[in-house]
DSSP file (Angstrom, degrees, kcal/mol; ACC not computed):
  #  RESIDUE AA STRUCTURE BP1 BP2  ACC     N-H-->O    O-->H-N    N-H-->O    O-->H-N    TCO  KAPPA ALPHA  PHI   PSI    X-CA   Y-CA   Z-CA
    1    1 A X              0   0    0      0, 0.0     2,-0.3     0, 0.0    76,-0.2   0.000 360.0 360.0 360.0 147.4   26.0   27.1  -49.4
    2    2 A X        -     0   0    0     74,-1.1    76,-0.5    10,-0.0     2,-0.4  -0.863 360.0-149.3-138.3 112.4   23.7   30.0  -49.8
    3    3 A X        +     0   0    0     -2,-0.3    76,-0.2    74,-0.2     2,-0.2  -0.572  19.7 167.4-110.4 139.4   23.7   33.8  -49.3
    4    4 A X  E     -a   79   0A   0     74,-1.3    76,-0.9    -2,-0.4     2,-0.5  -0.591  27.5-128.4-120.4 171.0   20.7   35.8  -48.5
    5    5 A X  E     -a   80   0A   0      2,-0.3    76,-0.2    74,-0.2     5,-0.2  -1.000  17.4-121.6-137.7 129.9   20.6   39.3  -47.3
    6    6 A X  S    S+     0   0    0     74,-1.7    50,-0.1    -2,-0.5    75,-0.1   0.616  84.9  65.9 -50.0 -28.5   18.8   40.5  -44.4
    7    7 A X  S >  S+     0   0    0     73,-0.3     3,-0.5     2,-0.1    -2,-0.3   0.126  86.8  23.5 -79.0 177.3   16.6   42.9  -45.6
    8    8 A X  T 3  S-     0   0    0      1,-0.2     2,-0.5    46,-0.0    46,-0.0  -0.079 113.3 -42.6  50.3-142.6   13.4   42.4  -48.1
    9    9 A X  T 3  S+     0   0    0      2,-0.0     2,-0.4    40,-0.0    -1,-0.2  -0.827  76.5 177.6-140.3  63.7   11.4   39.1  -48.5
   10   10 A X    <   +     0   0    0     -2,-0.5     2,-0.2    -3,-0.5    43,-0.1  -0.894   0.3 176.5 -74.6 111.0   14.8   36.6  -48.6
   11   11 A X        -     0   0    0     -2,-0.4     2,-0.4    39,-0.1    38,-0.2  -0.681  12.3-166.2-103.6 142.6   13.9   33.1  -48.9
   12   12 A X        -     0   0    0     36,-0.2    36,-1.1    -2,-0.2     2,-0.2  -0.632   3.8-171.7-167.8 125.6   16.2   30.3  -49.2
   13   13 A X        -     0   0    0     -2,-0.4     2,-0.3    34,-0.3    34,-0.2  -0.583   1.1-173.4-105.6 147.2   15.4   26.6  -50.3
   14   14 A X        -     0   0    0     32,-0.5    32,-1.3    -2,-0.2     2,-0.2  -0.839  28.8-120.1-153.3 145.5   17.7   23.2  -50.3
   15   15 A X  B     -C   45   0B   0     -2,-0.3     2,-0.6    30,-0.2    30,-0.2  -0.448  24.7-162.2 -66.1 129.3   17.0   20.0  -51.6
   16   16 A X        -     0   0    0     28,-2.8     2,-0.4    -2,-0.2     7,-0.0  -0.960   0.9-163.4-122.1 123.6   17.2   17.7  -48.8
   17   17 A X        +     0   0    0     -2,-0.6    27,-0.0     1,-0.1    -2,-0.0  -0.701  10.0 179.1-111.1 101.7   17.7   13.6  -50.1
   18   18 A X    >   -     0   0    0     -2,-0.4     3,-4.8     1,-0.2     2,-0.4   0.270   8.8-170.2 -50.4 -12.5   16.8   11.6  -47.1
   19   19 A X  T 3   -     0   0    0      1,-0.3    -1,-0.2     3,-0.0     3,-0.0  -0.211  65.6 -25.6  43.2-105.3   17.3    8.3  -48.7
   20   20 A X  T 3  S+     0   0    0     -2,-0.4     2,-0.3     2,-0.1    -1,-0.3   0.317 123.5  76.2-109.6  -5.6   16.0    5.4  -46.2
   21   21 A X  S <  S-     0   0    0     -3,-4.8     2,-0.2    48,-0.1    46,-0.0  -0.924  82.3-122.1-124.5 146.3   16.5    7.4  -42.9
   22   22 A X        -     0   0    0     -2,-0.3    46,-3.6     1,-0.1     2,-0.4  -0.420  14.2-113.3-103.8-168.8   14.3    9.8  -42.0
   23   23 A X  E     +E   67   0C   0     44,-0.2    44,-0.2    -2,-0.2     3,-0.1  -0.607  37.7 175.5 -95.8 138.4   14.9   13.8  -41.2
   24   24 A X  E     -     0   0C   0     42,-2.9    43,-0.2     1,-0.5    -1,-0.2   0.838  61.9  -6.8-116.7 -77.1   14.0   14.4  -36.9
   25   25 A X  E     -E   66   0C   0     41,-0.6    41,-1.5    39,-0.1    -1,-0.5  -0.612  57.3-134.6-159.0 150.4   14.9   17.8  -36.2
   26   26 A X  E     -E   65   0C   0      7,-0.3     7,-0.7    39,-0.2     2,-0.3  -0.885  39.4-166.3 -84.0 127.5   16.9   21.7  -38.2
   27   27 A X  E     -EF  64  32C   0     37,-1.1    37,-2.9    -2,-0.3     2,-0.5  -0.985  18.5-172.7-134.9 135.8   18.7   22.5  -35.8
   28   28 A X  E >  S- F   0  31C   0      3,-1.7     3,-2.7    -2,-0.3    35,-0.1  -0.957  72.2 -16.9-118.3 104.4   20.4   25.9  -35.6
   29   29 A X  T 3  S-     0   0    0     -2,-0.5    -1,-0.1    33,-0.4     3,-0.1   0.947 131.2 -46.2  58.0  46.5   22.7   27.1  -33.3
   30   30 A X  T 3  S+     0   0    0      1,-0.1     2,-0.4    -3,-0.1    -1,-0.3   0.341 119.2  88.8  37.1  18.1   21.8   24.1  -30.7
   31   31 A X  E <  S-F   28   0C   0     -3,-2.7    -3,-1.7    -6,-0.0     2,-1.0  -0.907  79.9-102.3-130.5 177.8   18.0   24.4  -31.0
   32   32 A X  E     -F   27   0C   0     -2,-0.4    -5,-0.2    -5,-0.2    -3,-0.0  -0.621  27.7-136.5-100.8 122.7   15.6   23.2  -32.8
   33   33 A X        -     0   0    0     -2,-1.0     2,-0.5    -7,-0.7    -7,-0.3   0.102  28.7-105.4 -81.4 153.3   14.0   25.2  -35.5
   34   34 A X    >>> -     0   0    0      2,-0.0     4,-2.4     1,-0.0     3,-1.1  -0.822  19.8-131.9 -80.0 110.0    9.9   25.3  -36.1
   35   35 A X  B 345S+h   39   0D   0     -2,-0.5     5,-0.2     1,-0.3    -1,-0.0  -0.412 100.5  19.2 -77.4 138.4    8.6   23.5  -38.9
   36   36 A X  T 345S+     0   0    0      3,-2.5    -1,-0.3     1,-0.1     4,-0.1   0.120 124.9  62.5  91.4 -22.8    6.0   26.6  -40.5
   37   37 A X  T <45S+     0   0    0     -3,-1.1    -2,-0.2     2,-0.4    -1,-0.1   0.791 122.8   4.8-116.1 -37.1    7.9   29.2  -38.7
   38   38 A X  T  <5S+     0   0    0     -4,-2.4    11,-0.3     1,-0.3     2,-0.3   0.418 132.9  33.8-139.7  14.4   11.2   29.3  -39.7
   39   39 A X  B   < -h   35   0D   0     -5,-0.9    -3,-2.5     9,-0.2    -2,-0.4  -0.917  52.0-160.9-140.5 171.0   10.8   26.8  -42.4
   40   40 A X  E     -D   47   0B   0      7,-1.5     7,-0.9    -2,-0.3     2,-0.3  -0.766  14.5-159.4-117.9 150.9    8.7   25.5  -44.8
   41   41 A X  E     +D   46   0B   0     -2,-0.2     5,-0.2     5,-0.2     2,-0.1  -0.858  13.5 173.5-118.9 176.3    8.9   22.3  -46.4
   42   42 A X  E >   -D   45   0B   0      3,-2.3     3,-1.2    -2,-0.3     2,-0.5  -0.458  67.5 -47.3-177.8 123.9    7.6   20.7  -49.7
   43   43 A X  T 3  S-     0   0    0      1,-0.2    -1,-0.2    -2,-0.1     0, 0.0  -0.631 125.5 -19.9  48.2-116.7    8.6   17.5  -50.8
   44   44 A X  T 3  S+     0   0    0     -2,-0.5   -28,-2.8    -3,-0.1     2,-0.5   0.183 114.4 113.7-106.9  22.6   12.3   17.3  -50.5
   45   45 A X  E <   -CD  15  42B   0     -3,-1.2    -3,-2.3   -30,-0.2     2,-0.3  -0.722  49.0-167.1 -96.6 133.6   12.4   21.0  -50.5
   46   46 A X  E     - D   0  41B   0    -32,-1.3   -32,-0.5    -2,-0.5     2,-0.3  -0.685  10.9-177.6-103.5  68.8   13.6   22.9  -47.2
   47   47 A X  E     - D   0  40B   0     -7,-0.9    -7,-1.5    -2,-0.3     2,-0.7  -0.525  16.6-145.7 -98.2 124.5   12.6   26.7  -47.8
   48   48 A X        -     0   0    0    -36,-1.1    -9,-0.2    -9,-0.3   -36,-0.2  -0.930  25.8-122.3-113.1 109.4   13.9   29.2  -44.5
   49   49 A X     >  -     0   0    0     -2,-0.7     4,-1.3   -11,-0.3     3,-0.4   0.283  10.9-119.2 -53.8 159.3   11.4   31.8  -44.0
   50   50 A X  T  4 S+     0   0    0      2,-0.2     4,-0.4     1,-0.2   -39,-0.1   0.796 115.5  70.2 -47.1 -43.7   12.6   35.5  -44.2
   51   51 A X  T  4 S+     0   0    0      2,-0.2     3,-0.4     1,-0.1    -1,-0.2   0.756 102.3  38.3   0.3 -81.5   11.4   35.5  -40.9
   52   52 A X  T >4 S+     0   0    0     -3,-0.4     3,-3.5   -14,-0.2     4,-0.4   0.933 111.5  59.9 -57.3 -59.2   14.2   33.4  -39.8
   53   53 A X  T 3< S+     0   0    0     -4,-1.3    -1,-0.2     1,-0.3    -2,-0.2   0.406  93.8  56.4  -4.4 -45.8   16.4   35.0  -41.9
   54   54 A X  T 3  S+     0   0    0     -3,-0.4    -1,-0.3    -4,-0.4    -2,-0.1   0.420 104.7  67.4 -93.8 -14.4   16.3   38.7  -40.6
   55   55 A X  S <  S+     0   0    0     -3,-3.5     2,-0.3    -5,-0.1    -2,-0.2   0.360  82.6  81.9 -89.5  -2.8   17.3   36.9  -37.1
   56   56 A X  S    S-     0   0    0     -4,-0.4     2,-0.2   -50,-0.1     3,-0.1  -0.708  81.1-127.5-111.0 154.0   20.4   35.9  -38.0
   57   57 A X        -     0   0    0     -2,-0.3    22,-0.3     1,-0.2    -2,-0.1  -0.725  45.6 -79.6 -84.7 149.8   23.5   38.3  -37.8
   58   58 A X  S    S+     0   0    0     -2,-0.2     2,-0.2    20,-0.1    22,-0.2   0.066  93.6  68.3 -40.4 161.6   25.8   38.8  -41.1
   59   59 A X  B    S-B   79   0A   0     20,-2.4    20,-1.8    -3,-0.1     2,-0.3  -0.580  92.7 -49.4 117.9-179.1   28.1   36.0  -41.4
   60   60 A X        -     0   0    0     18,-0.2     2,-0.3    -2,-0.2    18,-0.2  -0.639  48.2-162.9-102.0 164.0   28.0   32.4  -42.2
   61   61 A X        -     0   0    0     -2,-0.3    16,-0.6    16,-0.2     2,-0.4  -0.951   7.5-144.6-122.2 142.3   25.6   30.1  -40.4
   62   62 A X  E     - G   0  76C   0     -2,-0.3     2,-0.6    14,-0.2   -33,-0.4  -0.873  15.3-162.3-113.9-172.2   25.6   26.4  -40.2
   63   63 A X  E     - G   0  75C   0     12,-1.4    12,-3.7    -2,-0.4     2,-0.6  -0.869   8.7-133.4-156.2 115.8   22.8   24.6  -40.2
   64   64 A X  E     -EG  27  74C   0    -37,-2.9   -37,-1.1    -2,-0.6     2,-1.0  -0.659  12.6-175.6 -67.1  92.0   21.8   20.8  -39.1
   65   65 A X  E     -E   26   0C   0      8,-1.2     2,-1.4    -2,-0.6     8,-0.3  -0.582  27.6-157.3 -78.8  93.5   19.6   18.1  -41.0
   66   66 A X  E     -E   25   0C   0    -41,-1.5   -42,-2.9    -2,-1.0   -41,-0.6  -0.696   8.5-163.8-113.3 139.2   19.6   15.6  -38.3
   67   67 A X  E     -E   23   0C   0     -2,-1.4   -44,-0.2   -44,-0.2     3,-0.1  -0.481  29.5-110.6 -95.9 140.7   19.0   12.4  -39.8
   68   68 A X  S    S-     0   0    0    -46,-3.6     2,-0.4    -2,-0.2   -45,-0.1   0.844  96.2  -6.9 -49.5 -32.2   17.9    9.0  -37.9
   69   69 A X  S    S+     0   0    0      2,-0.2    -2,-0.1   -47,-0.1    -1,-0.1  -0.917 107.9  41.4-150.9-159.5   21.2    7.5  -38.6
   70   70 A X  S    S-     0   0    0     -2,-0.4    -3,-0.2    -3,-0.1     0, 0.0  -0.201 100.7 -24.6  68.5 175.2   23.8    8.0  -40.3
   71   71 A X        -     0   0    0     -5,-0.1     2,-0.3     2,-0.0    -2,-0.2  -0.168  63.6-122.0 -71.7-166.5   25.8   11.3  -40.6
   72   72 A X        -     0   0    0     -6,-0.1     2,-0.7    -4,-0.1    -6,-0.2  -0.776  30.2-125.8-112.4 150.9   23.7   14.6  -40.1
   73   73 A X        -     0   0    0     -2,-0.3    -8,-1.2    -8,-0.3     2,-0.8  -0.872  21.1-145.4-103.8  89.2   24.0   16.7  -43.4
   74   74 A X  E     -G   64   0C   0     -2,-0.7     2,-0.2   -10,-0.2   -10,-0.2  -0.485  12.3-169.4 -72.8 116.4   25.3   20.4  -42.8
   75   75 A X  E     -G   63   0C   0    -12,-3.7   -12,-1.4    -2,-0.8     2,-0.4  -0.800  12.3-152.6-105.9 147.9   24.0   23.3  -45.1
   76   76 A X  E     -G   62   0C   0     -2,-0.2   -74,-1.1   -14,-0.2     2,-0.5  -0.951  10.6-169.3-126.9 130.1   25.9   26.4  -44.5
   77   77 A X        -     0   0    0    -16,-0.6     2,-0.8    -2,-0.4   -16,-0.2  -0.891   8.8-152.0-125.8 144.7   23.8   29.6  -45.3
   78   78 A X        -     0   0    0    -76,-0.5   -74,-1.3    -2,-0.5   -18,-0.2  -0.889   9.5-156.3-115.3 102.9   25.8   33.1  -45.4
   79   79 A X  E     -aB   4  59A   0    -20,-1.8   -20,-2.4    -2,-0.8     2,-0.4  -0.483   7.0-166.0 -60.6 136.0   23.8   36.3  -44.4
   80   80 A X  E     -a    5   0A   0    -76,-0.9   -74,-1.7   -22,-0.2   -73,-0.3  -0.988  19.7-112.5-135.4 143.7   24.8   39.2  -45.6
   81   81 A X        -     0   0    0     -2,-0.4     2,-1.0   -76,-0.2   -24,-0.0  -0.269  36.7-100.9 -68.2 168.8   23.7   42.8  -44.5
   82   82 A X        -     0   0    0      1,-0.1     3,-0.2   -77,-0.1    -1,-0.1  -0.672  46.4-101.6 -80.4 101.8   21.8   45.2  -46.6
   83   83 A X        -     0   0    0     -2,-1.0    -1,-0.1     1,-0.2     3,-0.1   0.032  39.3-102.3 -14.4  88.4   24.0   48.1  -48.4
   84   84 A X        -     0   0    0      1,-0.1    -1,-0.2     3,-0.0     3,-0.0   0.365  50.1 -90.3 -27.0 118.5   23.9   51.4  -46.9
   85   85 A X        -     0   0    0     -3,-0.2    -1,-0.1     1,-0.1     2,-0.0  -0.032  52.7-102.5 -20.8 136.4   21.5   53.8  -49.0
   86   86 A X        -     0   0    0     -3,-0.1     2,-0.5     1,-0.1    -1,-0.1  -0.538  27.0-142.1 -87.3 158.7   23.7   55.6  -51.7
   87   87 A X        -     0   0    0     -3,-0.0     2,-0.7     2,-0.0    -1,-0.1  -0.940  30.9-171.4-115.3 104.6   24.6   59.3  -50.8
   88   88 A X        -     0   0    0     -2,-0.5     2,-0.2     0, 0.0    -2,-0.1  -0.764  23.9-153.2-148.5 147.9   24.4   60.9  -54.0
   89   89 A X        -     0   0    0     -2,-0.7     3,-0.2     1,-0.1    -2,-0.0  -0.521   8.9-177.1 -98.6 145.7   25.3   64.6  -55.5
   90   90 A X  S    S+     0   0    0      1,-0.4     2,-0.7    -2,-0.2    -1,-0.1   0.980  75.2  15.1 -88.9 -62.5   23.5   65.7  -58.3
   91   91 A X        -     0   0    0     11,-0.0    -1,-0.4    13,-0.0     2,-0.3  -0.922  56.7-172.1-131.3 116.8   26.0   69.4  -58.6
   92   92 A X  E     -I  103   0E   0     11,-1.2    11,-2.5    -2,-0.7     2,-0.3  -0.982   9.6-155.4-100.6 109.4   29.2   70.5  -57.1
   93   93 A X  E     +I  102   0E   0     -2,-0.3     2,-0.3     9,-0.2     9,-0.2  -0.689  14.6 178.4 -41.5 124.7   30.5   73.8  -57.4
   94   94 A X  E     -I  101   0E   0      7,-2.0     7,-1.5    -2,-0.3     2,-0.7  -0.988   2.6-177.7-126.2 125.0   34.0   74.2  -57.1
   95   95 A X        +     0   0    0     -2,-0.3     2,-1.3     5,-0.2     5,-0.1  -0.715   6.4 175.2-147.2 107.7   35.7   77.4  -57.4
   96   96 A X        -     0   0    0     -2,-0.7     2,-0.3     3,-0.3    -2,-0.0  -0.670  69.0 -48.3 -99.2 118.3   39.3   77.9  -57.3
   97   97 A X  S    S-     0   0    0     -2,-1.3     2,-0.3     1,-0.1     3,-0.1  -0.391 113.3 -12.7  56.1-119.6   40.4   81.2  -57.9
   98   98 A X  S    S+     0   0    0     -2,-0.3    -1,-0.1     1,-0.2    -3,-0.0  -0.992 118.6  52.0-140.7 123.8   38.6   82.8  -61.3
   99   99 A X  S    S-     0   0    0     -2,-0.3    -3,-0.3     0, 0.0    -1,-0.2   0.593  78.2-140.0-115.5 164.1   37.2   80.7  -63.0
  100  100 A X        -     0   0    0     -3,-0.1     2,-0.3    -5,-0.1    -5,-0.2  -0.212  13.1-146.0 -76.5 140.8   34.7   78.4  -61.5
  101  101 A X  E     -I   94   0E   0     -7,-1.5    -7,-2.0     2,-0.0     2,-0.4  -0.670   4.7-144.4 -95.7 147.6   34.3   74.4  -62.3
  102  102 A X  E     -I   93   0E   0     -2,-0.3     2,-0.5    -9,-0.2    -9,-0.2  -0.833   9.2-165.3-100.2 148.6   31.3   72.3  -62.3
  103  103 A X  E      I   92   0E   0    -11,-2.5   -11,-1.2    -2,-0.4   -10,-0.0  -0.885 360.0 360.0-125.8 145.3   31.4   68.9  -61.2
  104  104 A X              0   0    0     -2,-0.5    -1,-0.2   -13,-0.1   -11,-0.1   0.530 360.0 360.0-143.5 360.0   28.5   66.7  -62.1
């Protein structure tokens, strides 16, 4: 499993070992994903572009390695949204009766 965040330049690699059978399709959400477009490989590395990434809604995802035989290997990768800007006060005045407080 792996969490990523929607926002910014979010990348996110697994190692895929294929043994003797090889890898046919990542497949997402029943279709099948674009080698270069929403991932990259290199060697036994699976990288999933930011690209893809920003497409996805918070939450967990799973995601298919289907293999020529055998079972299909699921990676499950868990988006999370980007944190609301902080709202924040430099000075409060407060002034209850006499005399007044500062809040900082």
């Amino acid at each position: 499993m792996a969490v990523a965040t929607t926002g910014g330049s979010n990348e996110v690699s697994v190692r895929l070992s294929t043994g003797s059978r090889t890898l046919r399709n990542v497949i997402y959400n029943g279709r099948n994903l674009v080698r270069g477009e929403d991932y990259t490989v290199s060697g036994n590395t699976y990288t999933f572009t930011s690209a893809f990434i920003k497409t996805l809604e918070a939450g967990s995802h799973k995601i298919t390695f289907d293999m020529s035989s055998g079972s299909d290997p699921v990676f499950t990768l868990t988006v999370k949204r980007d944190a609301p800007p902080k709202v924040v006060t430099t000075k409060t005045t407060l002034t209850i009766g006499n005399p007044s407080m500062l809040w900082v």
